[in-house]
C-alpha positions in Angstrom: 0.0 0.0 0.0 1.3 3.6 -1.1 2.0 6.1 1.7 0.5 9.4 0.6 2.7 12.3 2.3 2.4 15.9 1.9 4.6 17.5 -1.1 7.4 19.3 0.0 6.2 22.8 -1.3 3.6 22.1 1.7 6.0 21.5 4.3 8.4 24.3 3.3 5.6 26.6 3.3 4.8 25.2 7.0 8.1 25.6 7.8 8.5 29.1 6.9 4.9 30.5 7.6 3.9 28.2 10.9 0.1 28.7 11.6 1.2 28.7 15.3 4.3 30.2 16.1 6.6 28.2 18.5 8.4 31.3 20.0 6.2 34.6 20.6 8.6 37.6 21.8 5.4 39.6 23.2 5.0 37.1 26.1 8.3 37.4 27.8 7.5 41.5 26.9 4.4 40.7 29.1 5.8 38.6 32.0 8.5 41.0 32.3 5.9 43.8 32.9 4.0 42.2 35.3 7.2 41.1 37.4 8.1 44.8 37.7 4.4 45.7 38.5 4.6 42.7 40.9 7.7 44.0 42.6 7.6 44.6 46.5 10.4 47.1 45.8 8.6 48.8 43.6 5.6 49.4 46.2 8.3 50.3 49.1 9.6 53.3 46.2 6.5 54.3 45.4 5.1 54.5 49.2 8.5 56.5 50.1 8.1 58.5 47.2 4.2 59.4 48.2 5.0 59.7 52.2 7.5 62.6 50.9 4.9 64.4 48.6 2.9 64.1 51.1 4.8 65.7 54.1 5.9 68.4 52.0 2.4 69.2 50.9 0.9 69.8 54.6 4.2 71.0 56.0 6.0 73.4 53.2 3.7 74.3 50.1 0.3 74.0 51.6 -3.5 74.9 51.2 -4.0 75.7 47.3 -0.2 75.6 46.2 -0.1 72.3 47.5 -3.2 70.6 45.4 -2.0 72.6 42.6 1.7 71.6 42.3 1.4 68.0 44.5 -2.1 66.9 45.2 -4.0 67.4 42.0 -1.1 67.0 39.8 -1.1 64.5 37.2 2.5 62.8 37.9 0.9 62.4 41.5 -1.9 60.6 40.5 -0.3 58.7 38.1 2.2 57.0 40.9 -0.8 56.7 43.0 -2.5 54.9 40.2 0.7 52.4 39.7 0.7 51.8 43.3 -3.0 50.8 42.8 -2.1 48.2 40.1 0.7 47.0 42.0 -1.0 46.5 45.0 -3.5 44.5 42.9 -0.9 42.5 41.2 1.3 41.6 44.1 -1.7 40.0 46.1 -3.8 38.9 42.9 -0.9 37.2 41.7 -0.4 35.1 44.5 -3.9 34.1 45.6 -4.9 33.4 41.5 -6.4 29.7 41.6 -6.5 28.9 45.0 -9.0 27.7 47.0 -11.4 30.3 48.6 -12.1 29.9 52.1 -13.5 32.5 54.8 -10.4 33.7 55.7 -9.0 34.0 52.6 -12.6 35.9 51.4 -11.6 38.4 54.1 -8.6 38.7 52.8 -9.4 39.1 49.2 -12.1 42.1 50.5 -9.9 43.9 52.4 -7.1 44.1 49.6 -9.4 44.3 47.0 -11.1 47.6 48.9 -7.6 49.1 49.2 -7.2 48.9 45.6 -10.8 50.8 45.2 -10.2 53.2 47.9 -7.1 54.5 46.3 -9.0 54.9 43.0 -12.0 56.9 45.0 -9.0 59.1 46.6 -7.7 59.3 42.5 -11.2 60.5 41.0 -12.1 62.5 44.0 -9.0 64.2 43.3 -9.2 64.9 39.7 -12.8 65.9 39.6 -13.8 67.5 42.9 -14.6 71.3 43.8 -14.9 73.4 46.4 -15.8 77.2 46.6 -17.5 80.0 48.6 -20.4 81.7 46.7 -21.5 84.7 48.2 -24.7 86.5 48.0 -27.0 89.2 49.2 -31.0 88.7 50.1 -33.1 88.3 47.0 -29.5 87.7 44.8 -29.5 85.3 42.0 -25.8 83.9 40.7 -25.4 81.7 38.4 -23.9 78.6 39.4 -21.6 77.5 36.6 -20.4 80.9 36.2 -16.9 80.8 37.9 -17.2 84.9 38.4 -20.1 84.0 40.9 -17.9 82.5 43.3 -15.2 84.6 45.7 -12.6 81.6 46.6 -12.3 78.4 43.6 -10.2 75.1 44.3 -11.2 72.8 41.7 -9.9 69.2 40.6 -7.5 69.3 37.3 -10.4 67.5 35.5 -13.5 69.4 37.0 -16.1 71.1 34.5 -18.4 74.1 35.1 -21.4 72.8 33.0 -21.7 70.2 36.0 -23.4 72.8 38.3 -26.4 73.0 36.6 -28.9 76.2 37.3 -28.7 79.2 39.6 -28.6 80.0 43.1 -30.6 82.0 45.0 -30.3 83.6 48.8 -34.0 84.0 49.3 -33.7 85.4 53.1 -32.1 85.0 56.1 -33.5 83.6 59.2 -32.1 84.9 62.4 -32.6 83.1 65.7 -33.6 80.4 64.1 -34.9 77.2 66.0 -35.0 73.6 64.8 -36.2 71.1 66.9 -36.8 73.4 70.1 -32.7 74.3 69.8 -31.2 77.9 68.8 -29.1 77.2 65.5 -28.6 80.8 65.1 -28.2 81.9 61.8 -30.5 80.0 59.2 -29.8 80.5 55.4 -33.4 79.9 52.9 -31.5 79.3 49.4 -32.9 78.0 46.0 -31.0 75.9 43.5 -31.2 74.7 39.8 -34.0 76.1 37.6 -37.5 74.7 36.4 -38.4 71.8 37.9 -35.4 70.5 39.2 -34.9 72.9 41.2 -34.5 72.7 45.3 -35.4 74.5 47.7 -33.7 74.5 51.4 -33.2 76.4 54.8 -29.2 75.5 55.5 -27.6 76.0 59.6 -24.6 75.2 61.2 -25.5 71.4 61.4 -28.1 71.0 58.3 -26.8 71.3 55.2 -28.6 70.9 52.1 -27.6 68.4 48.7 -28.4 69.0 44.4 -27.1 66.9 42.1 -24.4 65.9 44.2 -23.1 69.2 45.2 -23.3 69.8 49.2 -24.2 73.7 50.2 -22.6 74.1 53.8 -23.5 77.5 55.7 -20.3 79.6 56.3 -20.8 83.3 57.1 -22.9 86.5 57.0 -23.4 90.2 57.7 -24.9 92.9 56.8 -25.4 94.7 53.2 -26.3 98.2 52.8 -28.4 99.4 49.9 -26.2 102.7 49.3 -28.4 105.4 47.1 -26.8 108.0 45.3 -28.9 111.0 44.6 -28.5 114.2 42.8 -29.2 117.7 43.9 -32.9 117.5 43.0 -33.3 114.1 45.1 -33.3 111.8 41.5 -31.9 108.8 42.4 -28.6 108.5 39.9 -27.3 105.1 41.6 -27.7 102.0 43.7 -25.7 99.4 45.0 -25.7 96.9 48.2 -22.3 97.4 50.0 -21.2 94.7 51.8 -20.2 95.3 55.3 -17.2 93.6 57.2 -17.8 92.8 60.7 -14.9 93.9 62.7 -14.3 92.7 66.7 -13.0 95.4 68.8 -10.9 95.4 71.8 -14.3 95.5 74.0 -16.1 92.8 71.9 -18.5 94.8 69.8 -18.5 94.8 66.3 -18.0 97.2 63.6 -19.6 96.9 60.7 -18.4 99.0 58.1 -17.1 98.8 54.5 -13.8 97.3 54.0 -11.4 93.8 54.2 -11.2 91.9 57.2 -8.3 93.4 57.8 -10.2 96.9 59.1 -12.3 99.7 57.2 -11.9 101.1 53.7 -13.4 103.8 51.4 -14.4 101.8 47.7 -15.1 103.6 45.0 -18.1 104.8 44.6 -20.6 104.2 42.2 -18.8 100.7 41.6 -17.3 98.8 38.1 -18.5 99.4 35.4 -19.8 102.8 36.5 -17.4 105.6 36.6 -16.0 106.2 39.9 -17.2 109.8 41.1 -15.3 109.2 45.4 -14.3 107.2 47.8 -16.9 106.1 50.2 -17.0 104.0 53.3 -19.7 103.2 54.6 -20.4 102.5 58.7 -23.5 100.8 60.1 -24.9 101.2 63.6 -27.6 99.0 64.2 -30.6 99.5 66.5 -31.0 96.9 69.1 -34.5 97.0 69.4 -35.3 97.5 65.5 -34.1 95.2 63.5 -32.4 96.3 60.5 -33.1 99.6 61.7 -30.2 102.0 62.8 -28.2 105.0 61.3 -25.3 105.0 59.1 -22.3 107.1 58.6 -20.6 108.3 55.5 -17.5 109.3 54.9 -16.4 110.3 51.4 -12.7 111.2 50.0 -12.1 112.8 47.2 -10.8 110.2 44.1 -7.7 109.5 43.6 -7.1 108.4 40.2 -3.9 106.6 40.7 -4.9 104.6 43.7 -8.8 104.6 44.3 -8.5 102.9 47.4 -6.2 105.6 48.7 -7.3 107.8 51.6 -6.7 110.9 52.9 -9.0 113.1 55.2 -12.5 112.9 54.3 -13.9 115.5 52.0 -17.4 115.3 53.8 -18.7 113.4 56.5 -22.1 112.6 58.3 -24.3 110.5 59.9 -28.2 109.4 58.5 -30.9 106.9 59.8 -32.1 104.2 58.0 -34.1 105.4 55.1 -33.2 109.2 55.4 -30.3 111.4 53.5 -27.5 113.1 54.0 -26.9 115.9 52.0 -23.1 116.2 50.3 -23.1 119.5 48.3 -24.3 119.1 45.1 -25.7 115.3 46.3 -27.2 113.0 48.7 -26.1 109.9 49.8 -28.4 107.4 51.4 -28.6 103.5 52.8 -32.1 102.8 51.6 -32.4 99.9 54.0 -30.5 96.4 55.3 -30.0 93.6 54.2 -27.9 90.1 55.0 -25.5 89.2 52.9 -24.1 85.3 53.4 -21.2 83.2 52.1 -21.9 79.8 51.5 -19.5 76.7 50.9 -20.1 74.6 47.8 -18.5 71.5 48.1 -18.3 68.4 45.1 -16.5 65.5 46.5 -17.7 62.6 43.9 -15.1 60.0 45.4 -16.4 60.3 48.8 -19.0 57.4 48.4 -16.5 55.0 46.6 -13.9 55.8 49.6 -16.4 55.0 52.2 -18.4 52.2 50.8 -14.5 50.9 50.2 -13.8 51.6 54.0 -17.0 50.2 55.1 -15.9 46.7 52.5 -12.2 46.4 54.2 -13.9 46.4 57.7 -15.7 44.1 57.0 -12.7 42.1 55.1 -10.8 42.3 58.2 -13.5 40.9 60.4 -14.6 38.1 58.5 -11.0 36.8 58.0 -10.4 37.3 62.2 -13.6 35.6 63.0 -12.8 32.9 60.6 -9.5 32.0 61.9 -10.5 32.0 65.6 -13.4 29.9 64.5 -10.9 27.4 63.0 -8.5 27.4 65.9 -11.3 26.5 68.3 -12.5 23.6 65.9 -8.9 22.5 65.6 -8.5 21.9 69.7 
């Protein structure tokens, strides 16, 4: 009987073009990647390397400069995120294909919520804000205009279109009582638009949530409605001053315009008016009346090269509530008070992944514990 046999053009063409290849470089490529990623000296460098990034951002840069140049930094997140995978590979690695028992399921939680802890702490860190919006009773702001808001820190990744709507400061409560206790100061506040939107009264331990953006209560005082009027009485302009509240040496405040670091004369009508003086602007308030009281103006001539400049005051005098003083050829006015009050806006979308992943490694821990004390008492 004949032997049939393939012809030799076959098996040359085998030979040269194998359908299966007997040595593939791109596997040693891969194992030597995973080794490194593997490597517990690897994950001692990159924990150094973190520690010291992270001393030096609470101890020499700090606050802002410190999530700017360290914290929020790509090159940051990016050894974070390596320490991640090698966490992930040096446990992984060595559990892949065993038998899962209790205390090995504990085990396998707890790593395995340090892994996604580390990512929450990553995408919290990329994508979070935090500002202070700051508004005046009956003021609407926009609130993914970043001009609305007087302090930003914002992830590297973070977009304005996410804050959806407006925000309104409808009034503010004083002495305000919740369950039977004084909280204070109590802020009312509308946010969003149409039918999405939510209203809310925020205190010192309420705060209020929409669309995953937390408004916290953080400060208030008093606005003035400042009238500027021309010799015939026309009103000309109008503008709510915000008034500092200053402690003195005997523990009363001033509240006056101004930083927090003591009064100030502004210029006066504001941007994008022309400046015509200098004002400031002191409030005494009635105890009995409130929002009642007097005001006192004081108004410097401008000085074009600094506006903020002053000298002696060109005019000065004192008005209640409501009434004019008279300034030569115009009359200056508060028309009445109002509160102003600052409000923390806080977007910390890692937050729930971090604690459900705190919650998970708990739990990890415990299981794996109560499994091998279980297994020691069965044992004797």
């Amino acid at each position: 009987m004949t032997e049939f046999s393939s012809p030799p053009e076959a098996e040359q063409e085998d030979e040269i073009f194998p359908v299966e290849p007997r040595y593939h470089p791109i596997h040693k490529l891969t194992r030597s990647i995973y080794d490194f990623l593997a490597s517990a000296k690897l994950a001692m460098f990159l924990l150094v390397v973190i520690l010291i990034c992270c001393v030096a951002g609470v101890t020499v840069l700090r606050d802002k400069r410190a999530w700017e140049l360290i914290f929020s930094a790509l090159w940051f997140n990016g050894l974070l995120v390596i320490l991640i995978v090698n966490v992930a590979c040096c446990f992984f690695g060595r559990i892949w294909g065993r038998r899962v028992t209790l205390v090995s399921l504990g085990m396998i939680l707890f790593h395995l919520s340090f892994v996604t802890m580390f990512a929450g702490i990553i995408y919290n860190s990329l994508f979070y804000f935090r500002g202070t919006i700051r508004l005046t009773e009956g003021e609407t702001l926009p609130s993914g205009d970043p001009r609305s808001y007087d302090l930003i820190n914002q992830g590297r990744f973070f977009n304005f279109a996410t804050l959806k709507g407006d925000t309104t400061l409808i009034k503010m409560h004083t002495g305000y009582k919740a369950d039977g206790k004084d909280k204070r100061a109590a802020y009312e506040i509308a946010v969003g638009s149409g039918p999405l939107a939510k209203q809310a009264i925020i205190y010192v331990t309420h705060h209020m949530e929409y669309r995953g953006f937390k408004y916290f209560p953080d400060k208030e005082g008093y606005s003035a409605l400042t009238i500027l009027s021309d010799s015939a009485g026309r009103e000309v302009y109008g503008a709510h001053l915000p008034l500092q509240s200053l402690q003195q040496s005997d523990n009363t405040y001033l509240y006056t315009t101004g930083t927090k670091d003591g009064p100030m004369a502004i210029p006066f009508p504001q941007a994008p008016n022309e400046p015509q003086f200098t004002l400031n602007v002191t409030y005494k308030p009635d105890s009995k009346n409130e929002r009642g009281g007097e005001a006192r103006f004081q108004e410097y001539l401008l000085n074009k090269a600094d506006p903020k400049k002053e000298a002696q005051p060109r005019v000065a005098g004192t008005a209640a509530i409501g009434a004019s003083f008279n300034a030569g050829d115009h009359s200056l006015s508060v028309k009445e008070i109002r509160y102003w009050t600052a409000m923390a806006v806080r977007y910390e979308p890692g937050q729930p992944i971090i604690l459900t992943s705190l919650w998970v490694g708990l739990f990890g821990v415990t299981l794996t514990t109560l499994a091998r004390m279980f297994r020691k008492r069965k044992a004797v």
